[in-house]
N, C-alpha and C positions, 0 to 999 in steps of 0.2 A: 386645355387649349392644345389645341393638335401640331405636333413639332414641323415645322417647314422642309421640307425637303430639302438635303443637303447640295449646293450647284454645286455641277460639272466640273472637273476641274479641267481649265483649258492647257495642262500643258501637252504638249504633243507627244503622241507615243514612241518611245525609243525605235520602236521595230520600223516609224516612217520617217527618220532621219533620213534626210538628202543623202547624207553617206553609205548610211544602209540600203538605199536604193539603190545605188549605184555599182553597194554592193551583189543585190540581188542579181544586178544585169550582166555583172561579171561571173554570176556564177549560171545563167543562162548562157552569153557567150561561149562559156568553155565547154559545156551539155553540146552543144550546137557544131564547134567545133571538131571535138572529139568524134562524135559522129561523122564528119566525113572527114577524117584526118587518109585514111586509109583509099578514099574515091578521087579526092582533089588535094591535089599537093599545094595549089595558089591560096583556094580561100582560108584550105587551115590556119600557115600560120598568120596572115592576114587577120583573123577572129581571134585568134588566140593573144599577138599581139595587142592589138585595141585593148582584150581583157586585163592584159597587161598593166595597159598606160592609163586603164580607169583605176586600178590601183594607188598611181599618184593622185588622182584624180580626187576620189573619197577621203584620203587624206587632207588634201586642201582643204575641202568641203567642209571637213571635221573640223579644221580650223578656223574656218574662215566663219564659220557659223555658229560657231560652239556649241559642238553635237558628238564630243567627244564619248564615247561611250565603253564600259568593259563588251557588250554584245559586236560592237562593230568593229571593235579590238581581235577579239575571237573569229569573226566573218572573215575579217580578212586574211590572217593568219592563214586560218583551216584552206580558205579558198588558195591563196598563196600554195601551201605546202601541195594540196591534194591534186591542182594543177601544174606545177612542179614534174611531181611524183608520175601523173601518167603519161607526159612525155617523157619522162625517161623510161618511164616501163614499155613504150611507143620505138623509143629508140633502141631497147635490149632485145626488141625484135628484128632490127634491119641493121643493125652490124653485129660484125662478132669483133673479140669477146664477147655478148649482152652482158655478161658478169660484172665490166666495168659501169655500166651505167645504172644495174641494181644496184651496187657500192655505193655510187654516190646518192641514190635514194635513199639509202638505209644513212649514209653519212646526215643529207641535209635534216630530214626527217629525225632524226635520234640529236643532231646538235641544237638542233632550236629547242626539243623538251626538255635536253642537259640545263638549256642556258634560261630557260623559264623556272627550272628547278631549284636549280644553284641561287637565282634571283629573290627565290621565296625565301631558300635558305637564310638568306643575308639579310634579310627584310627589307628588302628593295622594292619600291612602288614599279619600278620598271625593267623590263628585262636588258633597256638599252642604256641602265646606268651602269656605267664603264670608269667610273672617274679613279676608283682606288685601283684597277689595274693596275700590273706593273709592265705589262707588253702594249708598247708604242703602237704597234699597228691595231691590234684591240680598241684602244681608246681611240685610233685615228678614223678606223671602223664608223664606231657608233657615237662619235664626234663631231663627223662632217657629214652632213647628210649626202651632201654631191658626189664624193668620193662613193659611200654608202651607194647609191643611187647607180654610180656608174658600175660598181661590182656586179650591184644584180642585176642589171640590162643587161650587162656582156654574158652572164650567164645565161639569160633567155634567149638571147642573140646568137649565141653560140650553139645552144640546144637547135632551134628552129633552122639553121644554116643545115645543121647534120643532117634535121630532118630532111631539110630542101635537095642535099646533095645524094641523097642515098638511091641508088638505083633496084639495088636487089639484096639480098638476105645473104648473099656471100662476101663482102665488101669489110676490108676491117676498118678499123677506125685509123689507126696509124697511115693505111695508104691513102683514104680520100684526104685527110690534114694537108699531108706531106706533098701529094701531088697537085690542092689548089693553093695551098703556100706558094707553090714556085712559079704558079702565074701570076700574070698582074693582070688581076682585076679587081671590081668592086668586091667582091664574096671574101678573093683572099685577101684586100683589105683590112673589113671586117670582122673574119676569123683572128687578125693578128692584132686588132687593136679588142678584141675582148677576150682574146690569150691571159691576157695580164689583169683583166678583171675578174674572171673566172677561175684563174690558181690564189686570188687574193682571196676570194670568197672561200673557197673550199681551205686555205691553211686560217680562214675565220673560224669555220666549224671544228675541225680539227681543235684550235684554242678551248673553243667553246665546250669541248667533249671534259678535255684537260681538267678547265675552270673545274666543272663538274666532278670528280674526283677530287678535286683538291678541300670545295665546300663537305662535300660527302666524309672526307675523314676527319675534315675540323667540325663539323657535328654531328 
């Protein structure tokens, strides 16, 4: 008797997860973006933000729907880090130093793989488990999402504002800060309330680099 054909199994494929979708369009916006970053200063960071805030977006998603997944873990990440990375490599063009803004590419990029590493080291399911630290601002970090949340908006917010303000290739970065700090408007607002989210982030990485060496010599 001839065996029945095995059904189909209806679960749905990871790669069409609502969040993966989302993620995909995130990694279209920023393709999109990038491309006229250079021709229009309004829509870039305009796209770029959006790409941003589908970010929290997938996340929810992931939640709300339970489509948690290691692929969409990864998606994000890479999309995070690699969007990141070419604004600043964007911005090491239109001011000087650029030196500093390679820095902090080479910093975010090298701390997030310390803090994945170190993660594995430990045998930790996540790289945002923080609970045996013993630095306060670390666990306050990857403790509260909102806190979390505000660091790294202020640091996009603050990248895209440079973008916004940079006129030409000779401009440092010390003088445009300095010079719309002392007005009052909405921009230097802005600039000064993601000040303090963006040195929190960057002495995060720095931690993160730390952690890293300290798992690295205890195993």
């Amino acid at each position: 008797m001839a065996k029945k054909p095995a059904p189909r199994s209806s679960k749905l494929s990871v790669y069409l997860y609502v969040p993966n979708i989302i993620g995909y369009i995130r990694v279209l916006l920023n393709c999109l973006a990038f491309s006229l970053c250079l021709r229009n200063k309004i829509i870039f960071p305009i796209l770029y933000f959006f790409s941003f805030v589908c970010d929290a977006v997938d996340g929810w998603c992931a939640r709300r729907f339970n489509q948690v997944s290691t692929f969409g873990a990864v998606l994000d990440m890479v999309t995070d880090r690699i969007s990141t990375a070419c604004l600043l490599v964007v911005l090491s063009q239109l001011y000087k130093p650029g030196l500093v803004f390679l820095s902090l590419l080479a910093l975010d990029i090298g701390s997030h793989w310390f803090q994945m590493y170190s993660t594995f080291l430990a045998g930790k399911a996540s790289h945002k488990d923080v609970k045996d630290s013993t630095n306060w601002l670390f666990r306050a970090y990857y403790g509260n999402r909102m806190f979390m949340a505000y660091c790294c908006v202020s640091c996009e917010v603050l990248y895209l504002i440079l973008f916004y303000l940079a006129e030409n290739q000779t401009e440092t970065l010390a003088d445009v800060l300095s010079s719309n700090l002392q007005k009052i408007t909405l921009i230097s607002f802005l600039i000064g309330t993601s000040l303090f989210g963006w040195a929190t982030k960057q002495i995060i990485n720095v931690i993160q680099v730390c952690t890293w060496f300290i798992y690295a010599c205890i195993f």
